[in-house]
N, C-alpha and C positions, 0 to 999 in steps of 0.2 A: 379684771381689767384695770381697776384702778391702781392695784398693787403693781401694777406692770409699768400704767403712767408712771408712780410716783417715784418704784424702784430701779427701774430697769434702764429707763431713757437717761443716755448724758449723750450732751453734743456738746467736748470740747470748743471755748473758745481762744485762737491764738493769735499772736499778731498779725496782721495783715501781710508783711513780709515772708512772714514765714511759709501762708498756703496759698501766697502765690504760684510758688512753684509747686505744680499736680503733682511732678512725681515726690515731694517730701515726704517723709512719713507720716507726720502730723497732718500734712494735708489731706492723704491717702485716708486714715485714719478719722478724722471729720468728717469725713464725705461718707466711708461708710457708715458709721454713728447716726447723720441725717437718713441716708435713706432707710436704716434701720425702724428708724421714728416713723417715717411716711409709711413704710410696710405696716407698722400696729397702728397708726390713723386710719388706715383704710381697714383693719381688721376690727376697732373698735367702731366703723362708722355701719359696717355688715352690722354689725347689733341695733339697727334703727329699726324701730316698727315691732321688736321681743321686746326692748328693755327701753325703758319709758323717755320718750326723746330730750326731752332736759338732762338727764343724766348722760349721754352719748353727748350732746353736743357741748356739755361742762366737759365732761372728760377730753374728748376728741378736738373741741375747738379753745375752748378757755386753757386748758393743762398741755396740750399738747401741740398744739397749732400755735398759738399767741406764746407760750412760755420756753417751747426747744424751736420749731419747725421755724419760725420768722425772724426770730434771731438770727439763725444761720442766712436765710435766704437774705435779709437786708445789709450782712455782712459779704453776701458772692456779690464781686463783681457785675456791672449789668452787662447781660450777654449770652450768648448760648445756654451756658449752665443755669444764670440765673432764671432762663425762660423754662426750660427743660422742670427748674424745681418747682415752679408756680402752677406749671403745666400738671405735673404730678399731683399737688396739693387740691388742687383745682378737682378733677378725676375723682378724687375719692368722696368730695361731700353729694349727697344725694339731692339730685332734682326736688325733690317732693317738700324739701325744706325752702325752698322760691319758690315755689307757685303762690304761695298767696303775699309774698309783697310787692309793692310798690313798685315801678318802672324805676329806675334810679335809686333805686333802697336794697339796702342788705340787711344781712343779719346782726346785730350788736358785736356778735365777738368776729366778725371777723370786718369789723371799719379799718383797723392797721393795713390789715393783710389787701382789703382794697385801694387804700391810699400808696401803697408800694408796688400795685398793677398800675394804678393808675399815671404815677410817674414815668 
């Protein structure tokens, strides 16, 4: 899994002009890249409860959540897509990692990714 993090994920970043327009290539082309990533976060997040939960959530949230997956999403426009990708991100992390905090508390790595819901 790591090997996959480390080697496998690129999410293109290009000008904003440029993936404005959906149908450009580049644009076309970034979009698939992301949702590529959210498919193996959710395939690394399946390994919670075999492989020892620090390790899943460094991999799945610190390497690949906070390093490809938030990039992109604070780069989409706010709006459908943007909702749709948080929406996704969202889904894949497992319940059992909130039950025990805090009412208004999250997890460490993912404070970004709540302060860009929270806007």
């Amino acid at each position: 899994m790591k090997k996959s993090v480390e080697e496998d994920v690129f999410i293109p970043l290009y000008p904003k002009s440029t993936v404005e327009d959906k149908s450009s290539p580049c644009s076309k082309f970034q979009e698939r890249r992301f949702w590529s990533a959210v498919k193996l976060l959710s395939n690394v997040v399946l390994w919670d409860g075999i492989v020892p939960e620090d390790k899943v959530r460094d991999l799945g949230l610190s390497k690949l959540l906070n390093r490809y997956l938030l990039l992109n999403i604070l780069n989409t426009p706010l709006g459908p897509d943007n909702i749709e990708k948080c929406n996704k991100v969202v889904a894949c992390l497992p319940e059992r990692w909130f039950q025990d905090l805090k009412s208004g508390s999250t997890l460490p790595e993912l404070r970004n990714f709540c302060q860009h819901l929270l806007q």
